[in-house]
PyMOL CGO cylinders between C-alpha atoms (Angstrom):
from pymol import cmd
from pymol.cgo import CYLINDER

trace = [
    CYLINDER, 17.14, 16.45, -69.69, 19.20, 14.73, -72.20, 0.3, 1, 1, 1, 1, 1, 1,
    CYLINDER, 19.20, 14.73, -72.20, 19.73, 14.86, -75.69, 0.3, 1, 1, 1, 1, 1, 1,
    CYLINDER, 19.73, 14.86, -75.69, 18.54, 11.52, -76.45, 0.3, 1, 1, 1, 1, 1, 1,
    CYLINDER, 18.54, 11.52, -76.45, 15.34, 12.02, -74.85, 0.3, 1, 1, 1, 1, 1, 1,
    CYLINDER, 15.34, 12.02, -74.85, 14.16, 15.01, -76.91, 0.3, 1, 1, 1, 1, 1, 1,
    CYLINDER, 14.16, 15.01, -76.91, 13.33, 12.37, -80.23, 0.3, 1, 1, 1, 1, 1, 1,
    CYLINDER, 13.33, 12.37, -80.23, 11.38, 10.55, -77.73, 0.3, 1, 1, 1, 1, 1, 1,
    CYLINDER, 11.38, 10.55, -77.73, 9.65, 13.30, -76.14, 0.3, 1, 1, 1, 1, 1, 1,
    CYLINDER, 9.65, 13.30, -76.14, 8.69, 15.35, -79.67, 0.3, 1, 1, 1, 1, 1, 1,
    CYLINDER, 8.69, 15.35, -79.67, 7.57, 11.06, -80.40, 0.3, 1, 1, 1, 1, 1, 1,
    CYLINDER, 7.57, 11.06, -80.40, 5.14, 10.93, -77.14, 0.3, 1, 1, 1, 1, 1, 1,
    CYLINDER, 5.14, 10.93, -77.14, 3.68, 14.99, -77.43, 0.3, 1, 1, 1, 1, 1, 1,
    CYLINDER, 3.68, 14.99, -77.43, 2.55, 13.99, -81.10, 0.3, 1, 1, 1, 1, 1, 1,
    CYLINDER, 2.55, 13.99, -81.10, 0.92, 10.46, -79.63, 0.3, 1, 1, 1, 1, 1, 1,
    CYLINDER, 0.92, 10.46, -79.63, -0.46, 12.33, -76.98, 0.3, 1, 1, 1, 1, 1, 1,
    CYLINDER, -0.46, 12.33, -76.98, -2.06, 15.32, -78.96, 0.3, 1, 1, 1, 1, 1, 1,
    CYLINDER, -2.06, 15.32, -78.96, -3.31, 13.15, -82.00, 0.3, 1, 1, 1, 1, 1, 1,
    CYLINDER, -3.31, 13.15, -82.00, -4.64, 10.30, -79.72, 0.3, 1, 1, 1, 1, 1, 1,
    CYLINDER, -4.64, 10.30, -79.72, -8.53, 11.94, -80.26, 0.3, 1, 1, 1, 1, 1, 1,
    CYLINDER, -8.53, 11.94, -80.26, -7.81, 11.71, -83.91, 0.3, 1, 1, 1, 1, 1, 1,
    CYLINDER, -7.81, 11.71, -83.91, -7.07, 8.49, -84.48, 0.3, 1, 1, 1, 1, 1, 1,
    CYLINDER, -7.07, 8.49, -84.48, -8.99, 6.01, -85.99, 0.3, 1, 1, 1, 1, 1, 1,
    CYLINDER, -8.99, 6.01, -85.99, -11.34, 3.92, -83.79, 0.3, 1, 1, 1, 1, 1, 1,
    CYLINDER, -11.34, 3.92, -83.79, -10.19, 0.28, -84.84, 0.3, 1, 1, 1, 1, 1, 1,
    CYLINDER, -10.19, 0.28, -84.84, -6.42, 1.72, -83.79, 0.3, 1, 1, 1, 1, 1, 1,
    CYLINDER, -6.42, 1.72, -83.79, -7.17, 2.45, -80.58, 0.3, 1, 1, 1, 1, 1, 1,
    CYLINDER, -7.17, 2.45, -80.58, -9.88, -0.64, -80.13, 0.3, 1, 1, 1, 1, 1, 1,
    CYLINDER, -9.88, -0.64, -80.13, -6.64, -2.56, -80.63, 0.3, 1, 1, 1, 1, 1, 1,
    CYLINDER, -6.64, -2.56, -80.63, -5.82, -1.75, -76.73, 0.3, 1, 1, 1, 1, 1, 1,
    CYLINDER, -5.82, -1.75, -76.73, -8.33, -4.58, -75.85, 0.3, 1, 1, 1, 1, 1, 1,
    CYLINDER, -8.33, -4.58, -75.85, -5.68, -7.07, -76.97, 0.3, 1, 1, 1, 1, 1, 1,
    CYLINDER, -5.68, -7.07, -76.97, -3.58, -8.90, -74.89, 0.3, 1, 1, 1, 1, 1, 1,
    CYLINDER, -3.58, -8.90, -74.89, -0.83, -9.15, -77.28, 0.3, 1, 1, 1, 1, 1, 1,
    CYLINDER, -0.83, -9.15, -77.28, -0.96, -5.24, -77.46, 0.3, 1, 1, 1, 1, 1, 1,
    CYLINDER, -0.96, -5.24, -77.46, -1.05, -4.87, -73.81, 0.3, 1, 1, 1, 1, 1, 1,
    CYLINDER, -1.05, -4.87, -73.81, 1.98, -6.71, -73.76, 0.3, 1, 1, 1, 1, 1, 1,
    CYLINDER, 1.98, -6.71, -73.76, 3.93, -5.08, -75.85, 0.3, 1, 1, 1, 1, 1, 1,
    CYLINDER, 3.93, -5.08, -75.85, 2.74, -1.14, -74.17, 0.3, 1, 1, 1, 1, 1, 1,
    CYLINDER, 2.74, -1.14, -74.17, 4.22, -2.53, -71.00, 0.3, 1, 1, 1, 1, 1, 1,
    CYLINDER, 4.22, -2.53, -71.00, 7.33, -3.63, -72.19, 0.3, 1, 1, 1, 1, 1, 1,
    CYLINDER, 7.33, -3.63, -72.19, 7.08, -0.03, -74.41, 0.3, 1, 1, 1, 1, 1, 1,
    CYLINDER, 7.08, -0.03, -74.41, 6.69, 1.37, -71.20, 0.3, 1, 1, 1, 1, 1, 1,
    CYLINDER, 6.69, 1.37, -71.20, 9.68, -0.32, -69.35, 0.3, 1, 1, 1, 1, 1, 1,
    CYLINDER, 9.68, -0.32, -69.35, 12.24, 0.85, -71.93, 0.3, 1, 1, 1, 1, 1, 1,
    CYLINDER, 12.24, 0.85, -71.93, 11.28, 4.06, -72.40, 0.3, 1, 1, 1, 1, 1, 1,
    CYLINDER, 11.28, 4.06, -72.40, 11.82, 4.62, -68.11, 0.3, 1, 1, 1, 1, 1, 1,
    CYLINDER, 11.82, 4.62, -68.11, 15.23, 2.64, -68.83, 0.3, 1, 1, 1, 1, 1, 1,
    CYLINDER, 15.23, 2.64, -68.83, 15.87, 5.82, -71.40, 0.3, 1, 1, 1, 1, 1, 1,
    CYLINDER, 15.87, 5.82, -71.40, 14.97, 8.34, -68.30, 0.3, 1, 1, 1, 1, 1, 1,
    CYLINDER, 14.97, 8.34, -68.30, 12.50, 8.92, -65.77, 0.3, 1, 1, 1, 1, 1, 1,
    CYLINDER, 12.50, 8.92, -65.77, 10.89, 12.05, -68.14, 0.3, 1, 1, 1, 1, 1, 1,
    CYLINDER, 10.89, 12.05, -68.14, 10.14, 9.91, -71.11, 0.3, 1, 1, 1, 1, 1, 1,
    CYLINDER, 10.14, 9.91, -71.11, 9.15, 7.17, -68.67, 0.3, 1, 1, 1, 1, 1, 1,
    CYLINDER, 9.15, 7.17, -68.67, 6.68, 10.23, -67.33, 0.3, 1, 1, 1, 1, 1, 1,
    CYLINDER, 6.68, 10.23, -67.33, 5.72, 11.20, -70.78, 0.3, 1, 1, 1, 1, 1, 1,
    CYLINDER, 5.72, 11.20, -70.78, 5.06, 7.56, -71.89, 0.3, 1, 1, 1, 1, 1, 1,
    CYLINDER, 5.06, 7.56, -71.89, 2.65, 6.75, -68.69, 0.3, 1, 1, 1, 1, 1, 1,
    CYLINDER, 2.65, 6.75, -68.69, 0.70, 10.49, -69.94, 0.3, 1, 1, 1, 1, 1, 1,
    CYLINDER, 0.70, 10.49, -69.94, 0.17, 9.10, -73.35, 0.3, 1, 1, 1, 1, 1, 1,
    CYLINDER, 0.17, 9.10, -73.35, -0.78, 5.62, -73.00, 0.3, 1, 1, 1, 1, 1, 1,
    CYLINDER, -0.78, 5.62, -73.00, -3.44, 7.05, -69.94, 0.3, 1, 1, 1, 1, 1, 1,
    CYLINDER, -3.44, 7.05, -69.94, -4.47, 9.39, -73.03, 0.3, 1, 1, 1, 1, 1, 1,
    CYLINDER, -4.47, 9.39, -73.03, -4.90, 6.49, -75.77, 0.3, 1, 1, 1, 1, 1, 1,
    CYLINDER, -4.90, 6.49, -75.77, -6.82, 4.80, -72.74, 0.3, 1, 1, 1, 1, 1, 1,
    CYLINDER, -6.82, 4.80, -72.74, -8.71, 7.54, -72.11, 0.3, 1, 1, 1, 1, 1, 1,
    CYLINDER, -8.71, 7.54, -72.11, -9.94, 8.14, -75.66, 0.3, 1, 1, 1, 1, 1, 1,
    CYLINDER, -9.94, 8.14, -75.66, -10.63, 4.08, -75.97, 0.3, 1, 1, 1, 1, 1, 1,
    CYLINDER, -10.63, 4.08, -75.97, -12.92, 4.38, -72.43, 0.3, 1, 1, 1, 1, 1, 1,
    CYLINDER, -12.92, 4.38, -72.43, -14.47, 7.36, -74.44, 0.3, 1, 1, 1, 1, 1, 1,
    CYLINDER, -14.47, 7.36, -74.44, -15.27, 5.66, -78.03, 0.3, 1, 1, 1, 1, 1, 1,
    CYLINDER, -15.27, 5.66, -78.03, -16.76, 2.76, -75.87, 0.3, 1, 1, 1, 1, 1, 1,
    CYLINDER, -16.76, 2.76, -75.87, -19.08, 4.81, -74.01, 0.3, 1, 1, 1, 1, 1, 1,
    CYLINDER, -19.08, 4.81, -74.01, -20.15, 6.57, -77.62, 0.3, 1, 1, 1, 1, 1, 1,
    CYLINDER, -20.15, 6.57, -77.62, -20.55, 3.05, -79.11, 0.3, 1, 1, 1, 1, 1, 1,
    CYLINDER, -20.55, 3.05, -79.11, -23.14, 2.23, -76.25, 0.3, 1, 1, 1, 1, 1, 1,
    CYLINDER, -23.14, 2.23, -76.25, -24.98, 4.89, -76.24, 0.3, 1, 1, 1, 1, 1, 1,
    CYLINDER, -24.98, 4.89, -76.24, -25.40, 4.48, -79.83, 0.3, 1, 1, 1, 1, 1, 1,
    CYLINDER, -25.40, 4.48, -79.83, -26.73, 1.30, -78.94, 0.3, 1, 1, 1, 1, 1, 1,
    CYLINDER, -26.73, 1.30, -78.94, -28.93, 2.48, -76.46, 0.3, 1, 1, 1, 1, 1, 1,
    CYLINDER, -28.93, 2.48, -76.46, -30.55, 4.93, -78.69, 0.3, 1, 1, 1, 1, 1, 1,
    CYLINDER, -30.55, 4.93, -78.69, -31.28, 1.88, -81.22, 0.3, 1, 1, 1, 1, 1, 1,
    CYLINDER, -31.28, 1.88, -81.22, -33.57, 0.46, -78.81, 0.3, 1, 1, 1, 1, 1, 1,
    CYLINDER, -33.57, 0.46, -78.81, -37.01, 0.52, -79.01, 0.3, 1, 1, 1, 1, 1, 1,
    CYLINDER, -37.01, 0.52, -79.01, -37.90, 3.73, -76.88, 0.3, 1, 1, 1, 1, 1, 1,
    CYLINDER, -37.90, 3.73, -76.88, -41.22, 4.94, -78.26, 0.3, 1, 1, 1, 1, 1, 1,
    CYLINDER, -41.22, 4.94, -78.26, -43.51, 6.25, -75.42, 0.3, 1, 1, 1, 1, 1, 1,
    CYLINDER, -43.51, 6.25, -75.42, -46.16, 3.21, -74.23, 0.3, 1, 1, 1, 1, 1, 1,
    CYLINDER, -46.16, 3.21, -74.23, -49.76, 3.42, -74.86, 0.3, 1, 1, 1, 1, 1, 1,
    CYLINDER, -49.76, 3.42, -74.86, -51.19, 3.00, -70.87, 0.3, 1, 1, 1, 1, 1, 1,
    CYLINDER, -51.19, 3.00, -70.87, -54.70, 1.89, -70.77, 0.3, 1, 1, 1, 1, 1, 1,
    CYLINDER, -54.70, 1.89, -70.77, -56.75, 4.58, -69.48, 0.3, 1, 1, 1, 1, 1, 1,
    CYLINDER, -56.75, 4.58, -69.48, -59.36, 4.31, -66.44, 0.3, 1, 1, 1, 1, 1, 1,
    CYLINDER, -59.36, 4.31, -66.44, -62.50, 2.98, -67.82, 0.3, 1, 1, 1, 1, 1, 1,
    CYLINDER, -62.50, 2.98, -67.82, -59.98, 0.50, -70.03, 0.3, 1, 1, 1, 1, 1, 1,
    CYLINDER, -59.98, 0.50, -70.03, -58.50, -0.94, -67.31, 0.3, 1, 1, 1, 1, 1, 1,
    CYLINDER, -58.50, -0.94, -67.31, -61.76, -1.47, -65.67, 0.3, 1, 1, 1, 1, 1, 1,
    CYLINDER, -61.76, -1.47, -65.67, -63.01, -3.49, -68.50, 0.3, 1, 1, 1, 1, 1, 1,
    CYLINDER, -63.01, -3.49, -68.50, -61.96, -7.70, -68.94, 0.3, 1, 1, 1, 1, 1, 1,
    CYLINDER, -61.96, -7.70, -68.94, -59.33, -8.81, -70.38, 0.3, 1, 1, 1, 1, 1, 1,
    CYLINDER, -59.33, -8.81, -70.38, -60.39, -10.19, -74.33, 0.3, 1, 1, 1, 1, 1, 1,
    CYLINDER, -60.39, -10.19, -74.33, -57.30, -10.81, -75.87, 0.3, 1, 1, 1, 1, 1, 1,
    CYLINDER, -57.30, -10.81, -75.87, -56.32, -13.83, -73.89, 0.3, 1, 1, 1, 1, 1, 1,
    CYLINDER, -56.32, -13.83, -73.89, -58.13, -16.98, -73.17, 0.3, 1, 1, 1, 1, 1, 1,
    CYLINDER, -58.13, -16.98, -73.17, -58.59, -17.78, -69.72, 0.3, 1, 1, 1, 1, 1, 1,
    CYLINDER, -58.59, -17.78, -69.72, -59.43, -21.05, -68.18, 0.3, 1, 1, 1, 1, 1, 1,
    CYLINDER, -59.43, -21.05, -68.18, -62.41, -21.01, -65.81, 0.3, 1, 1, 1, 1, 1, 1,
    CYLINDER, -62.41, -21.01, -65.81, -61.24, -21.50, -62.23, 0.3, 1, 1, 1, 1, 1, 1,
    CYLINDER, -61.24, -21.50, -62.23, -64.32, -23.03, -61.10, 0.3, 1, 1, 1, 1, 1, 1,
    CYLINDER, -64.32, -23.03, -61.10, -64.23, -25.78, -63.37, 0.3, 1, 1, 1, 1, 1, 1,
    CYLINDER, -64.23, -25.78, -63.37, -60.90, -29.02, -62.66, 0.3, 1, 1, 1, 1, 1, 1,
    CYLINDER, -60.90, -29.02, -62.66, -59.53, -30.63, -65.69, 0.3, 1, 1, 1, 1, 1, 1,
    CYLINDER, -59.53, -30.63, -65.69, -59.40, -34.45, -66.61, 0.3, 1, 1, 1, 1, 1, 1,
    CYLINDER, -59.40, -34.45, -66.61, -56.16, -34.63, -65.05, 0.3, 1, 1, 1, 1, 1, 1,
    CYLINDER, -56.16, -34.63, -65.05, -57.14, -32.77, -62.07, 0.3, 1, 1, 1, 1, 1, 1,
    CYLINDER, -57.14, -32.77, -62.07, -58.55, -34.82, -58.86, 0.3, 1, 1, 1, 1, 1, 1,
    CYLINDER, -58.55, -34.82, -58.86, -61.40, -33.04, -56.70, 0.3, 1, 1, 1, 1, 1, 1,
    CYLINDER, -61.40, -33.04, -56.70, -60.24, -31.95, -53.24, 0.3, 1, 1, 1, 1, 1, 1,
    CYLINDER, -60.24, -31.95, -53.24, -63.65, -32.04, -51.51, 0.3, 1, 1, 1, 1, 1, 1,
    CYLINDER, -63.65, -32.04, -51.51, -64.04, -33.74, -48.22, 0.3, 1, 1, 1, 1, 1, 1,
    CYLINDER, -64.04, -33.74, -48.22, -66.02, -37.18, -47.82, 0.3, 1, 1, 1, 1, 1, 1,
    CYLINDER, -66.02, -37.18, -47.82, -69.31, -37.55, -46.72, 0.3, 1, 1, 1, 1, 1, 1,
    CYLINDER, -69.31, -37.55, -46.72, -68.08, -39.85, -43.66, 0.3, 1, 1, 1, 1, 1, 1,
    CYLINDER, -68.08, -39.85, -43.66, -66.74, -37.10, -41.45, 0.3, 1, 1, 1, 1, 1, 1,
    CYLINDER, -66.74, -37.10, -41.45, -65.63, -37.58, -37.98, 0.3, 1, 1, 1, 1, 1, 1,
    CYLINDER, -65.63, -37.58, -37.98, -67.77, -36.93, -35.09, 0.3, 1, 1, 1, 1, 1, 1,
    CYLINDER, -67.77, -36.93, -35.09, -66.20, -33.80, -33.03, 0.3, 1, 1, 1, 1, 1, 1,
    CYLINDER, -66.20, -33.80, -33.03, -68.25, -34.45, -29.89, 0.3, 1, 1, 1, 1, 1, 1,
    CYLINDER, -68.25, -34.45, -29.89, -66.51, -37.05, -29.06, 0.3, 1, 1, 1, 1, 1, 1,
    CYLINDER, -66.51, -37.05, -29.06, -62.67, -36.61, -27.40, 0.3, 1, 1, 1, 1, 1, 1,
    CYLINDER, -62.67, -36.61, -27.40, -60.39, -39.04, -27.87, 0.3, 1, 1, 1, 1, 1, 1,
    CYLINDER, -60.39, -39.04, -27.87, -56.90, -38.68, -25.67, 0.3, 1, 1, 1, 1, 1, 1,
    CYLINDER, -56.90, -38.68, -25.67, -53.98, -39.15, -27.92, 0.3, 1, 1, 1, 1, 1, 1,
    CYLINDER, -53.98, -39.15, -27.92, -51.36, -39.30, -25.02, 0.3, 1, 1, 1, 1, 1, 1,
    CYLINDER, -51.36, -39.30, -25.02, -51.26, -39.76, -21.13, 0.3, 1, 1, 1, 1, 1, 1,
    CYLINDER, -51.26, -39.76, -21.13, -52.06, -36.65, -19.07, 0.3, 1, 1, 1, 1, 1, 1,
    CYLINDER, -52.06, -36.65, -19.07, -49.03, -34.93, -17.48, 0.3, 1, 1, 1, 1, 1, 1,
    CYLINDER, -49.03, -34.93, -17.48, -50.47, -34.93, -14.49, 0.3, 1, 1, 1, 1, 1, 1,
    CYLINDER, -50.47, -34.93, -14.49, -50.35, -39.19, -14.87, 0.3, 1, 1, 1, 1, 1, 1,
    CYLINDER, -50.35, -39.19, -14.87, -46.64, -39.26, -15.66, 0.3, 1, 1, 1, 1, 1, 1,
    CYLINDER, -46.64, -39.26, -15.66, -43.85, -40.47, -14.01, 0.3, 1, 1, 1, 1, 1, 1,
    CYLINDER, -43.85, -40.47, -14.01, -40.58, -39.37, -12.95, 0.3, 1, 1, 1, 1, 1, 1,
    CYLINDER, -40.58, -39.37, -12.95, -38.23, -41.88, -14.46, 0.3, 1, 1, 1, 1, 1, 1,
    CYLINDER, -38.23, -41.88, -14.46, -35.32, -42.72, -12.06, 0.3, 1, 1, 1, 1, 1, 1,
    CYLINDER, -35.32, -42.72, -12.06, -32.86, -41.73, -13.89, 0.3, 1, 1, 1, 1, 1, 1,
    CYLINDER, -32.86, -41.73, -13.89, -33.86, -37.79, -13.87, 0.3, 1, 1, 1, 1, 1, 1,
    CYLINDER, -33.86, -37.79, -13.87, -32.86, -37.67, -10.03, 0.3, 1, 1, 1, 1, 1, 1,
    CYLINDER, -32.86, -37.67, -10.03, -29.98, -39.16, -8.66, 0.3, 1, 1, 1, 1, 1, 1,
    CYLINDER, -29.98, -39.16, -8.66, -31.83, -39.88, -5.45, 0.3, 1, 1, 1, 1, 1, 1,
    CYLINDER, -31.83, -39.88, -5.45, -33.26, -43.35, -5.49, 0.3, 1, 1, 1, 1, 1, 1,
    CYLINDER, -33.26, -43.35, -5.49, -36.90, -44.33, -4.79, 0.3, 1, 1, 1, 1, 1, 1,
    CYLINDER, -36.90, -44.33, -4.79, -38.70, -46.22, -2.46, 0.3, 1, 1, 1, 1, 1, 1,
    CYLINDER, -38.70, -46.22, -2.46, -41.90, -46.88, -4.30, 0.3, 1, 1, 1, 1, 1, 1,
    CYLINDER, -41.90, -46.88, -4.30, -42.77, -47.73, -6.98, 0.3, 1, 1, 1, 1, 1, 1,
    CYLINDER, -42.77, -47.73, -6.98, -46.19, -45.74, -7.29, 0.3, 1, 1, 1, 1, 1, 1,
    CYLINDER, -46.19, -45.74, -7.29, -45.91, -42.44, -8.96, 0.3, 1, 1, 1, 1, 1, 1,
    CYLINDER, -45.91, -42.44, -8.96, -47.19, -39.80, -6.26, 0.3, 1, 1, 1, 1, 1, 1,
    CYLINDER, -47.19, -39.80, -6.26, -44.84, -42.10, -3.30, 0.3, 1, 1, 1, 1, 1, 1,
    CYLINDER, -44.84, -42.10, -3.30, -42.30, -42.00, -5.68, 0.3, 1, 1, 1, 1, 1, 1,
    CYLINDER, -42.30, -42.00, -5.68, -42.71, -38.26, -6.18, 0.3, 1, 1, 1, 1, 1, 1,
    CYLINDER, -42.71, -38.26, -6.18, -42.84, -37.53, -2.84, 0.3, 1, 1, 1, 1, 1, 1,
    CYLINDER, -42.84, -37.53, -2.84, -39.50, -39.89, -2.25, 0.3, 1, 1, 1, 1, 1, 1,
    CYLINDER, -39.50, -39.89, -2.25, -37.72, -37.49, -4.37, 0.3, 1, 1, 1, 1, 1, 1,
    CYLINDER, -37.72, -37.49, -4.37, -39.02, -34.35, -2.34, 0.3, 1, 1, 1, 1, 1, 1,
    CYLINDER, -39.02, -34.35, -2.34, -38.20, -35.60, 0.59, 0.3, 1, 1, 1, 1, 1, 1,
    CYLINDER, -38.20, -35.60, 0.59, -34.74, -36.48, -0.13, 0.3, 1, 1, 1, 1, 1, 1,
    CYLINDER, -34.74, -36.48, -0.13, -34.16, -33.48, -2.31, 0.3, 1, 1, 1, 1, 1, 1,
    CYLINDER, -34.16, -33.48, -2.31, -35.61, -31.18, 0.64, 0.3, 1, 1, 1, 1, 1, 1,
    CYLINDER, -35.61, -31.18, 0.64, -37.57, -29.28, -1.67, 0.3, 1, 1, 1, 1, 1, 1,
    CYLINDER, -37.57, -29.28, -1.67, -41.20, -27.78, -0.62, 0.3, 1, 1, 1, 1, 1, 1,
    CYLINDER, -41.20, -27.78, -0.62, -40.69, -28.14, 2.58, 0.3, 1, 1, 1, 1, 1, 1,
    CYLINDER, -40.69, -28.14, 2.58, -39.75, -25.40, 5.52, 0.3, 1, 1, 1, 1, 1, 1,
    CYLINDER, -39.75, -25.40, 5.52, -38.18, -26.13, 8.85, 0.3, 1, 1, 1, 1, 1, 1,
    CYLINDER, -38.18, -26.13, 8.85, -40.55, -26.14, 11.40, 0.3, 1, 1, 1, 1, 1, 1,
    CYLINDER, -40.55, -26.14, 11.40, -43.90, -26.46, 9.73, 0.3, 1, 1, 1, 1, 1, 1,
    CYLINDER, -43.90, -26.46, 9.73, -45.83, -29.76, 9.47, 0.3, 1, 1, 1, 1, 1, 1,
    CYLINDER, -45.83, -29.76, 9.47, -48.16, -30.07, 6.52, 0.3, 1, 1, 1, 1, 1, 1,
    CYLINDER, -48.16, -30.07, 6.52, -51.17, -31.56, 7.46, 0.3, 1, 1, 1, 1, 1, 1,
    CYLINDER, -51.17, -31.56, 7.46, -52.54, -34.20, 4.77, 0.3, 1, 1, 1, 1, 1, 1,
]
cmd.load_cgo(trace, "trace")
C-alpha cells in the first residue's frame, strides 16, 4: 500500500462506518442523476489512485446504497401502516340471507321507455312443413373440371359412371356387375 492512499482510505472507513448515520435527505440525494454522475467519475479516480482505494470506494458507495434501499423500504412501510387496515365487519349468516335495502334496484321484469320488447310475433312459421334450402347431394354433379378424364354424357349418373370407368375405380378384373 502506498502512502498516498492511507488519507483516502482513513476518508472511505469514516464514509463507510457513518453511512447509517447520516441524514435521510443526504443519502436520498443518490436518486439524482447529476449525483450518480459525479460517484462514477468519484469512483474512476479513486481506482486511478490504486486498486485498494478503488476497492474501498466500490465498499462504501454499495454501503450508502445499501442504507438508501433501507430508508426506502422504512418510508413504505410507513406508508403502508397509514392505510386504512381496521378489521371488516362481514355480514353474518342470517344477514346475508336477508335483501339487499340499501340500494335501489330496478325490477328486471319490467323494460324501460327506451327499451324495445323482444317477444316473438303472433305470425309464426308453420314447422310441418319442409322446405329444401339446397339440392340434395345425392342430385349433384361432378363438374368436369374435378377429373381430368373427359365425359361422354352429359347426364349426371352416365357422366358418373364415365369417370369410373375411365378412372378404373369400383371395378375388379374378372367380375361382371349385373345391372
Amino acid at each position: 500500500m502506498l502512502q498516498t492512499e492511507v488519507p483516502f482510505l482513513i476518508f472511505l472507513i469514516i464514509l463507510i462506518c457513518s453511512a447509517p448515520f447520516l441524514p435521510t435527505s443526504l443519502i436520498l440525494t443518490l436518486d439524482w442523476l447529476v449525483v450518480r454522475i459525479f460517484l462514477i467519475m468519484a469512483l474512476l479516480s479513486l481506482v486511478s489512485v490504486g486498486p485498494f482505494v478503488g476497492i474501498f470506494g466500490f465498499v462504501a458507495l454499495g454501503a450508502l446504497y445499501m442504507e438508501r434501499n433501507r430508508r426506502k423500504v422504512q418510508q413504505g412501510l410507513k406508508r403502508w401502516e397509514e392505510l386504512d387496515t381496521s378489521p371488516r365487519n362481514y355480514a353474518t349468516v342470517e344477514e346475508a340471507s336477508q335483501p339487499q335495502k340499501t340500494v335501489p334496484v330496478v325490477p328486471f321484469d319490467q323494460p324501460r321507455e327506451t327499451q324495445t320488447e323482444y317477444a316473438p310475433e303472433d305470425d309464426t312459421m308453420d314447422v310441418s312443413v319442409f322446405e329444401p334450402v339446397a339440392p340434395s347431394l345425392n342430385e349433384r354433379v361432378v363438374l368436369s373440371s374435378s377429373y381430368p378424364v373427359g365425359h361422354r354424357s352429359s347426364s349426371s349418373t352416365a357422366s358418373m359412371e364415365s369417370i369410373y370407368e375411365q378412372l378404373g375405380v369400383g371395378h375388379v378384373r374378372g367380375v361382371e356387375t349385373v345391372s
